[in-house]
Backbone as CSV, one residue per row, in Angstrom:
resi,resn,N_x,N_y,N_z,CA_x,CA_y,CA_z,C_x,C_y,C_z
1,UNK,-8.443,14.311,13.570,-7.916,13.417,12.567,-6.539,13.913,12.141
2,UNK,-5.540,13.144,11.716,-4.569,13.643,11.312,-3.701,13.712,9.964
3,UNK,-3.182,14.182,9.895,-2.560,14.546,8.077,-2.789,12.876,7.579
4,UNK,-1.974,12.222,8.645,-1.670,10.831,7.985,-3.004,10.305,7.255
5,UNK,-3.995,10.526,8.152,-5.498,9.776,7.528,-6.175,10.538,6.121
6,UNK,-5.542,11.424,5.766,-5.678,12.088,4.552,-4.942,12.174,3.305
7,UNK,-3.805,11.196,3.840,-2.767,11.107,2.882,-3.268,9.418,2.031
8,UNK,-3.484,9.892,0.516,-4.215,8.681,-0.096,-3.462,7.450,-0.239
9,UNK,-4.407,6.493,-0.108,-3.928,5.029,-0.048,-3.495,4.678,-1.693
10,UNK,-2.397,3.989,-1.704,-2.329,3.672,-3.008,-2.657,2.049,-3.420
11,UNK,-3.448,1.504,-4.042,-3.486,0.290,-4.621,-2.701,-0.347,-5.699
12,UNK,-1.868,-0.957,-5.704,-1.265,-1.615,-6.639,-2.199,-3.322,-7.100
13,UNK,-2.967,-3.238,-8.024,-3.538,-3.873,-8.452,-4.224,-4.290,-9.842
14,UNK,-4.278,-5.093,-10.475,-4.090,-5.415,-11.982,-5.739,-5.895,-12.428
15,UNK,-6.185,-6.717,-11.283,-7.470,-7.728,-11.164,-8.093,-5.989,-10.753
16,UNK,-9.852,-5.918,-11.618,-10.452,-5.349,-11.334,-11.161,-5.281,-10.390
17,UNK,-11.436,-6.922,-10.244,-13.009,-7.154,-9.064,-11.707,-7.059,-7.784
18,UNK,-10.500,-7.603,-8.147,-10.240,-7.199,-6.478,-9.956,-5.817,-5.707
19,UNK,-9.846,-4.809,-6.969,-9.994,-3.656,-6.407,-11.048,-3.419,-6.212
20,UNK,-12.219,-3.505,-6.972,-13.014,-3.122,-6.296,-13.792,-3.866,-4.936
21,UNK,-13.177,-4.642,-4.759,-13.225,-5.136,-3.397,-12.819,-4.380,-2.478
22,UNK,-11.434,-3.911,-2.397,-10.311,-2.920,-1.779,-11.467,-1.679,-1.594
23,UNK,-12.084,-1.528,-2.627,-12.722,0.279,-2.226,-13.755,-0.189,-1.536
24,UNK,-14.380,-1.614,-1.596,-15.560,-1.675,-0.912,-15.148,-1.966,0.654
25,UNK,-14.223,-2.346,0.798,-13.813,-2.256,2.213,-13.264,-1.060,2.622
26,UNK,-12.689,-0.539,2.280,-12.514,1.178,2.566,-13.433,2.150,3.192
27,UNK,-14.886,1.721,1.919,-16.029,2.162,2.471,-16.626,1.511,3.821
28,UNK,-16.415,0.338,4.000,-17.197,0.029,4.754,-16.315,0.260,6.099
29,UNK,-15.324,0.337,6.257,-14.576,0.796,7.126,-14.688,2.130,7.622
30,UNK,-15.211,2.816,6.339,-14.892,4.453,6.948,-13.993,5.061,6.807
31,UNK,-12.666,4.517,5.829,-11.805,5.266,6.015,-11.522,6.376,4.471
32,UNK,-11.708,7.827,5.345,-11.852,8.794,4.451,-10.593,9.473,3.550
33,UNK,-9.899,8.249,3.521,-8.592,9.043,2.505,-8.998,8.526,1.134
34,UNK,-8.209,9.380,0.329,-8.389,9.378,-0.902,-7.735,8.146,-1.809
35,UNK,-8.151,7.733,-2.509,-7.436,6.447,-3.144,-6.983,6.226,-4.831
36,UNK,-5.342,6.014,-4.903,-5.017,6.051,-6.280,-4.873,4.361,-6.700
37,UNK,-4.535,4.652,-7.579,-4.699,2.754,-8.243,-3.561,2.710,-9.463
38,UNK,-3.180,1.893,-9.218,-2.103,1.736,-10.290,-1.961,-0.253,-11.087
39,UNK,-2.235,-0.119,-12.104,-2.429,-1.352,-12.302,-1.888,-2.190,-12.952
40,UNK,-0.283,-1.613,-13.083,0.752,-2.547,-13.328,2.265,-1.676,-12.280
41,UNK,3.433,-2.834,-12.564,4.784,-2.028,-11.652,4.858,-0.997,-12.201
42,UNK,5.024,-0.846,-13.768,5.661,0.506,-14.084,4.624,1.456,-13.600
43,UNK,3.887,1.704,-13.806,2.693,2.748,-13.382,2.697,2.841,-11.827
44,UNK,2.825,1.709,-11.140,3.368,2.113,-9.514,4.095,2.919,-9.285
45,UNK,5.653,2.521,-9.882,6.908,3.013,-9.961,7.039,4.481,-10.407
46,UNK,6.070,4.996,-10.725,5.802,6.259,-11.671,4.913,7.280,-10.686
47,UNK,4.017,6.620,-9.944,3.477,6.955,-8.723,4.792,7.252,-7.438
48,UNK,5.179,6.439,-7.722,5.948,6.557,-6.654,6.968,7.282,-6.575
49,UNK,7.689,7.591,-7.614,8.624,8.592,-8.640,8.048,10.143,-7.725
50,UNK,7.091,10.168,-8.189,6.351,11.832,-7.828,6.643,11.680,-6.180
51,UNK,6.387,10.527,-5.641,5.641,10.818,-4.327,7.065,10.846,-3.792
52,UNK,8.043,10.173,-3.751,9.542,10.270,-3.820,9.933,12.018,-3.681
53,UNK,9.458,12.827,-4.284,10.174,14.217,-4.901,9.277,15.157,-3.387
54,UNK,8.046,14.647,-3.185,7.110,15.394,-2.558,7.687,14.956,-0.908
55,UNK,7.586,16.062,-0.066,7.686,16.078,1.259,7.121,14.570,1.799
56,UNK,7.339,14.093,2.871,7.275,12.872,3.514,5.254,13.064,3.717
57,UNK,5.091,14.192,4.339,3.596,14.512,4.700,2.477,14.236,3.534
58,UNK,3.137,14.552,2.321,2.407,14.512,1.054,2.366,13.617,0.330
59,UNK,3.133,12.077,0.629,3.195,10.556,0.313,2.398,10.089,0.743
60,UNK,2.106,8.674,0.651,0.627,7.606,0.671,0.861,7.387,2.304
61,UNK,-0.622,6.834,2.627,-0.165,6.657,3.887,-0.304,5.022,3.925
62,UNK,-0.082,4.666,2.459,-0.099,2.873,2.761,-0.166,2.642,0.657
63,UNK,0.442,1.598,1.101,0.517,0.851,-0.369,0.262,-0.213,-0.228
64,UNK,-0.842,-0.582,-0.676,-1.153,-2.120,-0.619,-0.798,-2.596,-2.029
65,UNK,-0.178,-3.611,-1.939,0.893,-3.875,-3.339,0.244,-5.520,-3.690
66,UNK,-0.038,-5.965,-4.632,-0.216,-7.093,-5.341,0.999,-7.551,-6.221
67,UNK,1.774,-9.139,-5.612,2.526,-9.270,-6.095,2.738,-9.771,-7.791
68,UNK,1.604,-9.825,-8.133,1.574,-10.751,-9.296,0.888,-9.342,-10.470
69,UNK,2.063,-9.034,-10.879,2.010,-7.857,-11.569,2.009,-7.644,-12.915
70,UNK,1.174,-7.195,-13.761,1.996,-7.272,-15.532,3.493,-5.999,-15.227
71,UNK,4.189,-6.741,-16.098,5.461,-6.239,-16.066,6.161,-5.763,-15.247
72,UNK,6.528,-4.983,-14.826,7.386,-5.071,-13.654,6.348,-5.396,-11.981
73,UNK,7.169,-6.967,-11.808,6.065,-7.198,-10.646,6.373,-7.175,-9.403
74,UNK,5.624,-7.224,-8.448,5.379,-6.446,-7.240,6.831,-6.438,-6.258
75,UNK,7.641,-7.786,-6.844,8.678,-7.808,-5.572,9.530,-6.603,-6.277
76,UNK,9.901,-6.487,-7.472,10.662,-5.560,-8.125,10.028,-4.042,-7.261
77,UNK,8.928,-3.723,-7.678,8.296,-2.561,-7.085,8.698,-2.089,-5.800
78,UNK,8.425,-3.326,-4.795,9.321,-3.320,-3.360,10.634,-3.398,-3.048
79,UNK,11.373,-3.603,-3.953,12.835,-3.440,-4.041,12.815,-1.841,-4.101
80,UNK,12.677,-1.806,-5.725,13.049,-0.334,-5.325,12.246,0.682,-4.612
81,UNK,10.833,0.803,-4.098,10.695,1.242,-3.703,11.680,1.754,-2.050
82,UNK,11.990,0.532,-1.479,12.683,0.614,-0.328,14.435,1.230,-0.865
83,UNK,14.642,1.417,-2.122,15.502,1.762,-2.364,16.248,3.484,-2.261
84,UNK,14.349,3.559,-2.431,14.340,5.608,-2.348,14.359,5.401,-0.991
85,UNK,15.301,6.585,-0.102,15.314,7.198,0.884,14.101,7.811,1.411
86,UNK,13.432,8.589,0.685,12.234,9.026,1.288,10.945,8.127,1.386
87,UNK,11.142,6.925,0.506,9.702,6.021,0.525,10.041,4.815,1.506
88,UNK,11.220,5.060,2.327,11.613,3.725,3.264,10.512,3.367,4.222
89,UNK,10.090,4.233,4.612,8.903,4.062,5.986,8.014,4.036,5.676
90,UNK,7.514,4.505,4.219,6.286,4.016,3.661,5.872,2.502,3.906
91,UNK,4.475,2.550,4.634,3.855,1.118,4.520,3.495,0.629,3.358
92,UNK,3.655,-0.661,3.165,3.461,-1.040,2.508,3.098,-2.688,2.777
93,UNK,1.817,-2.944,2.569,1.480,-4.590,2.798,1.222,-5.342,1.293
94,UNK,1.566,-6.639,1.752,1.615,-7.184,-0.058,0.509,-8.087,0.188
95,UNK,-0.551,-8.023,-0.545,-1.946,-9.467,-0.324,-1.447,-9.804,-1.624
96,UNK,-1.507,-11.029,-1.648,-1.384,-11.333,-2.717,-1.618,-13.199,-2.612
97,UNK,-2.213,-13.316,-4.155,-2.401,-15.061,-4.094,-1.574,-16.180,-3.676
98,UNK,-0.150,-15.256,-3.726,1.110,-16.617,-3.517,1.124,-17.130,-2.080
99,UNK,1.527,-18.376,-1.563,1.043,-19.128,-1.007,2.724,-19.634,-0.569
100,UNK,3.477,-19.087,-1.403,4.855,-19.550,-1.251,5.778,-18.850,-0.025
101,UNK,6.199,-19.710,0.706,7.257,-19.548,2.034,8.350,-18.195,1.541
102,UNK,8.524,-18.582,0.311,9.924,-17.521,-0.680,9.182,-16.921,-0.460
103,UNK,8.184,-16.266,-1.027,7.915,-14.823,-1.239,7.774,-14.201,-0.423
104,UNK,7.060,-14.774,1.120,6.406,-14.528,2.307,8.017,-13.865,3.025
105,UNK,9.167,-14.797,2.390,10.284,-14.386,3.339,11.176,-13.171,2.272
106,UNK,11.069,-13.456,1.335,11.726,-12.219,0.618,10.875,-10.765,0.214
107,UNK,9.785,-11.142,0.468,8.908,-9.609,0.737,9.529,-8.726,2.096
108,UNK,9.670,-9.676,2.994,10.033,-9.381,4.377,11.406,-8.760,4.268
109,UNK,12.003,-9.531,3.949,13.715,-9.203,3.508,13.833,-7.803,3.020
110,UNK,12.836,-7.703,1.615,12.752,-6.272,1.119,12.291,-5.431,1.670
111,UNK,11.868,-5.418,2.663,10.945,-4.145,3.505,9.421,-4.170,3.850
112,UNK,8.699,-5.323,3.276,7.308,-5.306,3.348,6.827,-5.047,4.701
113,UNK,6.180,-4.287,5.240,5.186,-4.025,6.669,4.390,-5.404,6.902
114,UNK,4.126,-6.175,6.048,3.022,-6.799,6.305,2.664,-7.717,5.106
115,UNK,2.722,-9.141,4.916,2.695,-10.029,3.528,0.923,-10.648,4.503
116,UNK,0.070,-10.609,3.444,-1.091,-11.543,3.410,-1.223,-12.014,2.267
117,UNK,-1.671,-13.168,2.547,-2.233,-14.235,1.269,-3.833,-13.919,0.685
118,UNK,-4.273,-13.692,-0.049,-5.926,-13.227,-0.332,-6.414,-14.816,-0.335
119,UNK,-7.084,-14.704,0.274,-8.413,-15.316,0.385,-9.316,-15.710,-0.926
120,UNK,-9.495,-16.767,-1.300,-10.507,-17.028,-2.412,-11.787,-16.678,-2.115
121,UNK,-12.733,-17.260,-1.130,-13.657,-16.551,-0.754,-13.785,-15.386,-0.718
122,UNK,-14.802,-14.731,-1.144,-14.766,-13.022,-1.681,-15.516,-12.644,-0.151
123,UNK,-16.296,-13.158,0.673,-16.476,-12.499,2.131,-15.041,-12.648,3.065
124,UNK,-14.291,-13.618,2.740,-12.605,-13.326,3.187,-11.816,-13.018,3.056
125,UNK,-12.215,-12.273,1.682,-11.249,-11.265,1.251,-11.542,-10.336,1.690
126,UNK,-13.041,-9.666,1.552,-13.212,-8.422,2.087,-12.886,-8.362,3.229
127,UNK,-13.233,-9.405,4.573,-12.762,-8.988,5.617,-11.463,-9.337,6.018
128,UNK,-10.492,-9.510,5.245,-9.411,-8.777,5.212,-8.873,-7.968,4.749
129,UNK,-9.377,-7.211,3.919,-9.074,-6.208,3.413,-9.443,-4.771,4.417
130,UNK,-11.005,-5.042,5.195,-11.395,-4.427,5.867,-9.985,-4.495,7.320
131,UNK,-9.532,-5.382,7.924,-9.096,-5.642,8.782,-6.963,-4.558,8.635
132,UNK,-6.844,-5.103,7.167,-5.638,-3.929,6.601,-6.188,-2.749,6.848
133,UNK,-7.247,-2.077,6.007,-7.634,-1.137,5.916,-7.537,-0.506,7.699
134,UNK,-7.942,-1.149,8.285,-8.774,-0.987,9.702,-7.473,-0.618,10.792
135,UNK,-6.564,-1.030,10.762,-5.226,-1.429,11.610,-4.375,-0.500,11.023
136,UNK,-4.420,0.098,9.601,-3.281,0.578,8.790,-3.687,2.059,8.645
137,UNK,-4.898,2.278,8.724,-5.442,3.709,8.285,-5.693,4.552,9.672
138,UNK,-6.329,3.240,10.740,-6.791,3.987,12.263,-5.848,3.657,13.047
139,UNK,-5.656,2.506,13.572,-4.288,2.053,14.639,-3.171,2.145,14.569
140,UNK,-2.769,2.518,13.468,-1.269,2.576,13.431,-0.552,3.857,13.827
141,UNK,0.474,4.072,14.240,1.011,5.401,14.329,2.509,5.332,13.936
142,UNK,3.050,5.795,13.228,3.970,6.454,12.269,5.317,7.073,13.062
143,UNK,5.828,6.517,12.918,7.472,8.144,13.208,6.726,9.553,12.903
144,UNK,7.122,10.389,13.604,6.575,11.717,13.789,7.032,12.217,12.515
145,UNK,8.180,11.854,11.908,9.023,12.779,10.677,7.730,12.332,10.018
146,UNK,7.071,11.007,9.722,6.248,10.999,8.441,4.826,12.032,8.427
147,UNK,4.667,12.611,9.381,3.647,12.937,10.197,3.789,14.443,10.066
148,UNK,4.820,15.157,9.896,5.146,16.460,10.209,4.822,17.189,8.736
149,UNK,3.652,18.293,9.169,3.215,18.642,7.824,4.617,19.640,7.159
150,UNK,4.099,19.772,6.034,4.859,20.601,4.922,4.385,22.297,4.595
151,UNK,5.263,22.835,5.016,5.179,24.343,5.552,5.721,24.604,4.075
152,UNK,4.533,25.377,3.043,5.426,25.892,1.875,5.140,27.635,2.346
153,UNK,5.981,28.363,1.506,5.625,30.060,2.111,5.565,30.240,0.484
């Protein structure tokens, strides 16, 4: 297994039941990284602040971001996030309820890995959530820099 699959997933999410949707697909997936939650922008942004300062190895190995945010909301979050140098290659996929062509194309614009629409049905949400989870945590592979552990002496 590798650093990457140990490096915790971060949730950006406000709605309770849909996180806990998010962890129930996690589980059911199998995937054994650790998971933080943040449930508005500023509190992302604050997450992300730290993870910014910390070696590339010791950042999330995915942000699943919800665009519809209390206070600072999700496209803001993805702005600046892509703004820090070190959080550029951070994944990051946006599920989110909007349904709108704009957002789908200015998520993209800003850096998003990956825009999905959630699903009303709660068995189509999970299995997409399972299907992020599934592609983003096991199949994917990374630039080696994000990958290269952190040698402290």
């Amino acid at each position: 297994m590798s650093s990457l699959r140990l490096r915790p997933i971060l949730i950006v999410e406000d709605s309770d039941e849909d996180y806990d949707t998010a962890i129930t697909a996690i589980a059911r997936v199998g995937i054994p990284n650790p998971v933080l939650r943040a449930q508005d922008g500023d509190e992302c942004l604050e997450l992300l602040a730290s993870a910014a300062k910390a070696a590339a190895s010791e950042s999330f190995a995915l942000v699943l971001l919800d665009l519809s945010l209390p206070g600072t909301d999700g496209r803001d979050v993805l702005q600046a996030l892509r703004a820090v140098p070190n959080l550029r290659r951070l994944p990051v996929v946006v599920l989110t309820t909007s349904g709108s062509s704009r957002d789908c194309d200015a998520c993209y614009e800003a850096g998003a890995n990956a825009f999905h629409k959630k699903p009303v049905r709660f068995d189509e949400h999970l299995a997409v959530l399972e299907e992020i989870f599934r592609y983003w945590c096991r199949h994917v592979v990374l630039p080696a820099a994000e990958l290269r552990p952190r040698v402290s002496h």
